[in-house]
N, C-alpha and C positions, 0 to 999 in steps of 0.2 A: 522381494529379495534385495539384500544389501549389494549394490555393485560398486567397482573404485569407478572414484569421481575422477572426472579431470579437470581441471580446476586451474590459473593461476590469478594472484592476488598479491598485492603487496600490502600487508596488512601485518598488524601484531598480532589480534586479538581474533575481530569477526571472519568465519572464513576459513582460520587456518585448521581446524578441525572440522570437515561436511561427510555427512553420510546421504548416499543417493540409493534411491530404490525404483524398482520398473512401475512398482504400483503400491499406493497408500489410501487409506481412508481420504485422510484430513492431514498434510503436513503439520496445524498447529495443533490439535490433538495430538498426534502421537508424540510432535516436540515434549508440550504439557505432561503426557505420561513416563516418559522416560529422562524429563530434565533434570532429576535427581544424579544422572549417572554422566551427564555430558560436564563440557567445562564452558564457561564465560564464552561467549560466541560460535559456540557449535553449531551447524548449517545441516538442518533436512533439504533436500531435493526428492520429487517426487516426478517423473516424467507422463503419472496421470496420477489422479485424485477422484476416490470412487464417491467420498461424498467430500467432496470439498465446500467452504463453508466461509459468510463474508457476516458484517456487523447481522445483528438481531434475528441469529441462528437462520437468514437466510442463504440458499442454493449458491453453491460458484461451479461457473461450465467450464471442467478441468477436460480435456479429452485427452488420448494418448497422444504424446508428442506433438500435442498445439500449443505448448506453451513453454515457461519456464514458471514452477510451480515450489516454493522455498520460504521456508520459515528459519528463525536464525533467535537461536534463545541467549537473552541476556540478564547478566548475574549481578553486572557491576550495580552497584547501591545507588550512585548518583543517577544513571543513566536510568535504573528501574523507576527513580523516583520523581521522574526530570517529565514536569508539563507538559513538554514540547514533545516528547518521545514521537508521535504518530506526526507530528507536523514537520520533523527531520527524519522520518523515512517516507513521507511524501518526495520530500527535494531529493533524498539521495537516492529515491527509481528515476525522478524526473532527469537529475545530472548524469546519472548512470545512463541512460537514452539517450543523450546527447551526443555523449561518449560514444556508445555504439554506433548509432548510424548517424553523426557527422556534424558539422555547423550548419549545414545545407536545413535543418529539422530545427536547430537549437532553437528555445523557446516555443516549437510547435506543438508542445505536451505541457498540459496544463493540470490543474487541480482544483475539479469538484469537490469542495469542502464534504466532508471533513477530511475522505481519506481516499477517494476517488482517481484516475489516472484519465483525463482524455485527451482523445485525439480530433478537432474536426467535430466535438460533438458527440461524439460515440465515446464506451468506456474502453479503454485500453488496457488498463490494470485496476484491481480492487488488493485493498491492504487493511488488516484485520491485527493491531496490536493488543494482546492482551494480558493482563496480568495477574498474577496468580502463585500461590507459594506450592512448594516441589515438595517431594515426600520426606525431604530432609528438613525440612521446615523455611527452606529458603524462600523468600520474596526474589520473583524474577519477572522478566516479560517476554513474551514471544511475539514476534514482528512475522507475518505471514505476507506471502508478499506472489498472486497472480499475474501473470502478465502474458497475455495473450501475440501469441509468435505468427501463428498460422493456421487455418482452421477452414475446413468444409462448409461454407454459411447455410448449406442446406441442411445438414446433422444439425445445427444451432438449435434446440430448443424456438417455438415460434413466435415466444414474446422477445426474444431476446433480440433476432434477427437485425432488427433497424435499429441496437440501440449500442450495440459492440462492435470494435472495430480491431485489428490485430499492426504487430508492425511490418508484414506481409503487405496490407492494405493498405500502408503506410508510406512507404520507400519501395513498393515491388523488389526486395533484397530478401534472401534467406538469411536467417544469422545461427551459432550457436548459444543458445540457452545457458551453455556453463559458462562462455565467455561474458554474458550481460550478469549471469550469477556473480562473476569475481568481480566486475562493477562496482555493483551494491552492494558487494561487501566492503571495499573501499571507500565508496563513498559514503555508507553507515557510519564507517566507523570513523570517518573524518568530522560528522558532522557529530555525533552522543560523546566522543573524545577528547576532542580539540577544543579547549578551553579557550583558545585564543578567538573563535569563533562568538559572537556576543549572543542573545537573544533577539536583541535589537535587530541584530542581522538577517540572521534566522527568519523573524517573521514579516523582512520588508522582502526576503528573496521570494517567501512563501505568497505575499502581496500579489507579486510581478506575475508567478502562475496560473492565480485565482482564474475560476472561469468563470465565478460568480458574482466578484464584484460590480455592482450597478445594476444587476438582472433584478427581471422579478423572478420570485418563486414560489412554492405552494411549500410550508412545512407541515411535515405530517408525522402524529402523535398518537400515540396506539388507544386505540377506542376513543378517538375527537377526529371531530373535521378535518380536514384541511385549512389550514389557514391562508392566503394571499399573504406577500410581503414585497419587499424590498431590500436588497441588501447592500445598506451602508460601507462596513467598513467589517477589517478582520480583526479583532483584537488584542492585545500585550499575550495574552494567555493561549491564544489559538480559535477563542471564540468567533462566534458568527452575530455584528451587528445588523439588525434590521429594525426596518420600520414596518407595523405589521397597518393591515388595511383598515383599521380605526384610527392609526396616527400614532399608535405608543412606538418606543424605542427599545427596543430590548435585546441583550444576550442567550443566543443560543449556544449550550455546550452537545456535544456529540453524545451522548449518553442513549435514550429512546428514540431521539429525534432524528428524522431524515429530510432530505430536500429535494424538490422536483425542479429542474432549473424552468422555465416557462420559454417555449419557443419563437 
């Protein structure tokens, strides 16, 4: 059921139109099916997600009101088409939490490449951008965006238990959901927007986050091994350099590819 949002944001664009509901499939689904009918920055909000859903059609554990659980469809041409899209709405959950709970956290939330949120090691939030033309023929992108608030760790699913962490867990502070939601809407649109913003920029802040830089880790490719690696360096584009356990160098892009950080 559609309820009024409460919501505020100082925004033009992302934001200023959001539809919230008590309970949804898939925020970027239903975005996807109905983007034909919304405008340039229109915001699903779901307060639970019955299949909710992160990179290579795996599980996201949406429960009723553990989270803030929001996809936010984008129309503009440059922004759909802009490399970085998933590496600027990495920063702008990351600034968005900052925001929220304080300077005391600032820089305590990090980003497991490619699109990952954590905290301490554990995931915090998972982010799911996808892109895809609307039944009007438009090319757009949907930016899905979990972030875990507060949550039962025993209802947890039991692989999940040691590996997710909430901003409950975080701060011991309750927050509202719609207020971290007008955030990231803010801060999306400051970063796909704001031309004065470089790239160069973009991917030294994205750098600072990394939780991967210098680790080893395991990449893993659907029907191959695992590989051992090393990770060098991020690159111009959002790539992931490494050196793999024979000695080569090479770029990984986020496509089938995932990564295990090695503990």
């Amino acid at each position: 059921m559609n309820i009024k949002p409460t919501i505020e944001c100082n925004t033009r664009t992302v934001g200023k139109n959001i539809s919230v509901y008590s309970s949804i499939d898939s925020t970027n689904s239903y975005a996807k099916l109905i983007a034909h009918l919304l405008s340039d920055g229109h915001v699903i909000v779901a307060k639970e997600q019955l299949s909710g859903k992160g990179r290579q059609e795996k599980s996201f554990y949406s429960p009723q009101n553990g989270g803030l659980y929001m996809s936010v469809v984008i129309k503009n041409s440059g922004a759909v088409n802009d490399a970085l899209f998933t590496v600027k709405s990495c920063l702008a959950v990351c600034n968005a939490i900052d925001r929220l709970c304080g300077d005391k956290n600032k820089q305590g939330v990090g980003i497991k490449w490619v699109n990952d949120i954590y905290y301490s090691g554990k995931k915090l939030c998972g982010i799911l951008c996808e892109k895809f033309t609307d039944k009007n023929g438009k090319e757009c992108v949907v930016a899905g965006f979990g972030i875990n608030f507060k949550f039962d760790h025993s209802l947890v699913p039991s692989d999940l238990r040691r590996t997710v962490t909430s901003l409950y867990d975080m701060t011991k502070k309750r927050y509202n959901p719609m207020t971290l939601c007008g955030l990231i809407c803010e801060e999306l649109e400051k970063l796909i927007y704001n031309a004065d913003i470089s790239d160069e920029e973009i991917i030294s802040e994205y750098k600072k986050r990394s939780v991967v830089i210098g680790k080893e880790i395991s990449i893993i490719a659907a029907d191959k091994e695992p590989v051992r690696a090393a990770v060098l360096d991020i690159c111009d584009d959002g790539a992931l350099l490494v050196r793999t356990q024979d000695g080569f160098t090479q770029k990984l892009c986020g496509g089938e590819i995932s990564i295990r950080v090695k503990k």
